[in-house]
N, C-alpha and C positions, 0 to 999 in steps of 0.2 A: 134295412135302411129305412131310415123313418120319411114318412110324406114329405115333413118339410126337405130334408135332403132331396129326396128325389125330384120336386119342384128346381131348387137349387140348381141341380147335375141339369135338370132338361134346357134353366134359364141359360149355361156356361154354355151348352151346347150353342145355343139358339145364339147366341153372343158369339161367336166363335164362329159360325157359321157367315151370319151376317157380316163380319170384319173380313174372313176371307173372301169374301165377293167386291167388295168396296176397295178391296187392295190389287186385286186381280183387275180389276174395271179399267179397260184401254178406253179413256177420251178420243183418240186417235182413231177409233172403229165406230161409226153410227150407230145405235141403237133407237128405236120408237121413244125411250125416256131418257134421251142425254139431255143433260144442263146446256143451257144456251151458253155459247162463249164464241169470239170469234182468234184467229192468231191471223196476222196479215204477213206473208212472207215476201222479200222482197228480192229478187233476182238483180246483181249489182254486176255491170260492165267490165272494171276495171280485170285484166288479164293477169296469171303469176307472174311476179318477176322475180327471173334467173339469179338463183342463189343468194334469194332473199333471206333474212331471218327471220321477215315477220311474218307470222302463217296466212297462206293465203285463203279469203275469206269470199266466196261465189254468192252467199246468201247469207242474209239476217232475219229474226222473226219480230214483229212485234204483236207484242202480249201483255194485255188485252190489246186490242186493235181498236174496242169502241169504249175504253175506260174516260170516263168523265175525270180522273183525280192523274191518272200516270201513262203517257201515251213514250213507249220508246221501247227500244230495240234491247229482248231477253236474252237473244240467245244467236249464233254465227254455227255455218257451216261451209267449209270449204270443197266443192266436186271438184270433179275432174275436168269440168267445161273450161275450154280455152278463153274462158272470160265468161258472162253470162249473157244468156242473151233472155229470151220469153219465157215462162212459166205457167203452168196449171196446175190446179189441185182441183181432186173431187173426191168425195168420202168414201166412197163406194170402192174408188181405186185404193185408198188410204196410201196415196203415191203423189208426190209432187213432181211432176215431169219439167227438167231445162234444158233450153236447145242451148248451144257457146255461140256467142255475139260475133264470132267468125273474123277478128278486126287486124289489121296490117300484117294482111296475109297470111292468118292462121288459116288452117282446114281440118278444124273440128268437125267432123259430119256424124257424130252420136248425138243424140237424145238418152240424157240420162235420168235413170227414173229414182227415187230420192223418199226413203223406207220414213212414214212420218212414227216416231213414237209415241209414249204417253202423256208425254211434256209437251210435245210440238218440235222435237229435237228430232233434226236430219241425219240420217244415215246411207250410205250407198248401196241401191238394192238391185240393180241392174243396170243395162245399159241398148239401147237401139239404135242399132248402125248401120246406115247404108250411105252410099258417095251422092242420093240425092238429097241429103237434108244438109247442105253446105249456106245454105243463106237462108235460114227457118228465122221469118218474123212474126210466127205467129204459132199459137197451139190452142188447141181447147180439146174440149172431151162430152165424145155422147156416153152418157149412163146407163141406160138403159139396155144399147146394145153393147156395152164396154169395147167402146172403138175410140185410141187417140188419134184426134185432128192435128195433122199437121202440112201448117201451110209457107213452101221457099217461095217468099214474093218477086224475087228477082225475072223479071218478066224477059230476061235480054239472055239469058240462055237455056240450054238444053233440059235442065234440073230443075227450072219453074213451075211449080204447079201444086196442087193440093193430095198431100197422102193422107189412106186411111190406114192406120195399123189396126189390127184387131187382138184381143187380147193381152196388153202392152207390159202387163206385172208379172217380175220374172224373166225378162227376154234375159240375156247376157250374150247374144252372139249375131248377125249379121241378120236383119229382118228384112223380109221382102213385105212390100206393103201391102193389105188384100186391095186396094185397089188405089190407083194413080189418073189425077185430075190433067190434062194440059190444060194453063191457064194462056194461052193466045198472046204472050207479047206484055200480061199485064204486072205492074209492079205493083206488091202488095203489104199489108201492113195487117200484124192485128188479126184476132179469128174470136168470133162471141159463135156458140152453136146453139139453133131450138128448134126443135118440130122438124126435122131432117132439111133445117135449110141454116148456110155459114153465111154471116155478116163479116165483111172483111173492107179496111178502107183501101183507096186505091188511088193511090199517088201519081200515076199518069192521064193524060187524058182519053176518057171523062174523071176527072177527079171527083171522089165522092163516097157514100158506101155501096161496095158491090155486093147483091147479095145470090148468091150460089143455091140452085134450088135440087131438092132433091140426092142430096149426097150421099145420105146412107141407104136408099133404094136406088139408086142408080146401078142398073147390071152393068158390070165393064166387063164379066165373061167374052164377050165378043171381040172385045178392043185390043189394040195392040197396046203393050204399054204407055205412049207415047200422044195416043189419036184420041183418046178417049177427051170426051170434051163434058163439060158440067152447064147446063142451061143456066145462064146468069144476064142480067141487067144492072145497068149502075144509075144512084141516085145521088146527083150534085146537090151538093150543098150551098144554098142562099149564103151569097156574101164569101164562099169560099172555093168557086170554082176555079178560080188562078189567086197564084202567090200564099198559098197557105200548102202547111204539111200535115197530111194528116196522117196520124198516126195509133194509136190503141182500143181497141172497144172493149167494152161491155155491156151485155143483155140482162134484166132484170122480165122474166114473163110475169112475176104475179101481179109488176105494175105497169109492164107494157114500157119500160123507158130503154132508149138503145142512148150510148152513153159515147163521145168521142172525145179525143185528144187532140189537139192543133195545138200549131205555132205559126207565124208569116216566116215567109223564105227567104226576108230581105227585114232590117241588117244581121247581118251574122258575126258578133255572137247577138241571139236574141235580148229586145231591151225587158225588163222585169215588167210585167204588166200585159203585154201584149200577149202571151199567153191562152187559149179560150178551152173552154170542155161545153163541147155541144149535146146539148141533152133534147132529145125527141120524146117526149110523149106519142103514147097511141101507135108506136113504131108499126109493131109487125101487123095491129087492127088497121093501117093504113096501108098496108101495102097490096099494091094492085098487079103487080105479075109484068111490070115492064117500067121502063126508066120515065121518069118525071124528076123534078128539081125538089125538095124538098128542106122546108122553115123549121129550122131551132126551136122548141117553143121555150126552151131559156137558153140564153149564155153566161158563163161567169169567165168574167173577162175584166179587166183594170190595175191597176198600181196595187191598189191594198189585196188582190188575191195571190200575190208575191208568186205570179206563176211568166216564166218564162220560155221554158221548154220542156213543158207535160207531153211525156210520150207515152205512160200507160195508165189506167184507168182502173178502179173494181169496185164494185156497186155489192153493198150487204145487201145479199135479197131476202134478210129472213121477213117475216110477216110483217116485226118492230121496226127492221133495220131501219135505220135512219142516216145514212152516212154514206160518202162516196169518198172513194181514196185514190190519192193523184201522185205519179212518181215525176216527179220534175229534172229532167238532164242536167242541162246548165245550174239551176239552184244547189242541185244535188241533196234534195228535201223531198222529203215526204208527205204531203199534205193533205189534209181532212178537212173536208168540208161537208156540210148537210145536204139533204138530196133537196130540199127545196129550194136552197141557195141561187140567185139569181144575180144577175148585172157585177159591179165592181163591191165584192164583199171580201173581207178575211176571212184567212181556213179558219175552220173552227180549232183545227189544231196543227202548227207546221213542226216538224220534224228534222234537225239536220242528221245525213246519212253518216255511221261511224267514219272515223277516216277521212271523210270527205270524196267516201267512193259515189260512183256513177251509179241510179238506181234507173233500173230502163223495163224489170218486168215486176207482176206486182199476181199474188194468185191468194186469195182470201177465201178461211176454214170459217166457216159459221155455221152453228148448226142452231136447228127446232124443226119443227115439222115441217116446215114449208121446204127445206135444204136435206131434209131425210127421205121424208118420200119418193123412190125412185119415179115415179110416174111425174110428181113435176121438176124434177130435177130441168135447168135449162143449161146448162153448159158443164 
């Protein structure tokens, strides 16, 4: 074989090599050198109905989530949830976990976990069940120690309270949770997790955000399932400690901002404008270890931000991110807006939901370094 040949043979090789890595490459699994891109998945209310034809649809994705040229919904997947209710993703799990929205007297009590592939297309890859996850309004996820948060805010029965699953990918059969919070009476909304402490809003009096300290070092060894109590304090929010609902968070650590969803309680159906997403700077660097009232340092709130009844929230935290995503009830829209957005603005981008379904959870894939690194991972 002459030189040049053998150059040649070694080039095809070296080609052929490289193409089978690039074809193999799951987007879907973090790497240190994955392309930044984000998919926004949206967890949608409306429940199956009996002997329908048209396929029932639990979730939609949008992709890209932060495209400046085409903002809308790639891709549908229908679970098994009796309607949808909260959602989470984190890469590490490569799982998007949905509790069912539980609504005119279903009793969904699984958490289904939700296989992401190389597209961003859902598939069903297990499922966690226990008779205490019957009113889950909230989910998040520590990374670190791979434990799903999941919080029934229904503060008026037996089943309220904050579980922690451990190891949640993979279940398919009846979980018991390594450890159970009683939450006291409190109705709750919403779960952002960082540094072993859950942000959660809290619809009863004190209305505000409650924040739960110590949850993933907390020994419950000793407790009875039931007793087990989690040190917490609630912080009212200026201007909305009566007559306001609050509803969805999310935590951004690399910029410090905790992020909520409100609506007023009066009139019902909400009017378009009235709307507000309370955004705090400097959240967790101001937090002092016990309750105080605590100032907005922006709202976007008014007519032109076409927000009604925003019930869930998610904040890109990559380095760039630039963008905050609003899932609006009543609108049944999707809405984007900039993280610096303040007072009476338009979304940067609104969205109607296919169908005209109900979008009530919202769990956003971004990746770069700042969402790869398990050490700062924040929810």
């Amino acid at each position: 074989m002459s030189k040049k040949s053998t150059i040649y043979t070694l080039f095809l090789f070296v080609f052929a090599l490289v193409g089978l890595c690039a074809c193999v490459r799951d987007d879907a699994e973090p790497t240190g050198v994955a392309r930044q891109f984000t998919r926004l998945y949206v967890s949608f209310e409306d429940a199956p109905v009996p002997n329908s034809t048209t396929p029932y649809v639990s979730m939609g994705v949008i992709y890209p989530a932060d495209s400046t040229d085409l903002f809308t919904f790639r891709l549908s997947f229908g679970s098994a949830a009796q309607g949808g209710g909260p959602i989470v993703f984190n890469p590490y799990s490569r799982n998007v976990y949905q509790a069912s929205a539980n609504l005119n007297g279903a009793a969904d009590t699984v958490v289904y976990s939700l296989g992401v592939g190389t597209t961003g297309a859902l598939s069903a890859s297990g499922v966690i069940p226990n008779r205490l996850f019957s009113y889950v309004k909230g989910l998040s996820f520590d990374a670190i120690n791979n434990r799903l948060i999941i919080v029934n805010g229904n503060g008026t029965n037996t089943t309220s309270g904050i579980y922690v699953v451990s190891s949640p990918v993979g279940r398919t059969s009846y979980t018991r949770p390594l450890k159970k919070f009683f939450t006291n009476g409190k109705l709750l909304w919403g779960a952002a997790y960082y540094n072993d402490q859950l942000f959660v809003s809290q619809l009863n009096a004190p209305i505000g955000i409650t924040v739960f300290d110590q949850i993933i070092s907390t020994d419950v060894s000793g407790s009875a399932d039931s007793s087990a109590v989690l040190n917490s304090y609630t912080l009212p929010i200026a201007g909305a400690e009566t007559g306001m609902n609050l509803r969805g968070v999310s935590y951004d650590h690399g910029r410090d901002i905790l992020v909520v969803a409100a609506y007023p309680t009066t009139p019902t159906p909400s009017v378009v404008g009235n709307g507000r997403i309370y955004i705090f700077e400097n959240f967790h660097g101001s937090l002092t270890g016990s309750a105080r009232t605590i100032t907005p340092t922006r709202t976007i709130t008014g007519a032109a931000t076409q927000l009604a009844q925003p019930v869930e929230v998610a904040i890109d935290t990559r380095e760039n991110g630039s963008y905050l995503y609003v899932a609006d009830r009543q609108a049944r829209s999707i809405f984007r807006f900039n993280m610096s957005d303040n007072g009476n603005v338009a979304p940067n981008r609104a969205l109607e939901t296919p169908g005209g379904r109900i979008p009530v959870g919202l769990a956003l894939d971004t990746r770069d370094r700042t969402t790869l690194d398990n050490s700062l991972i924040s929810q």
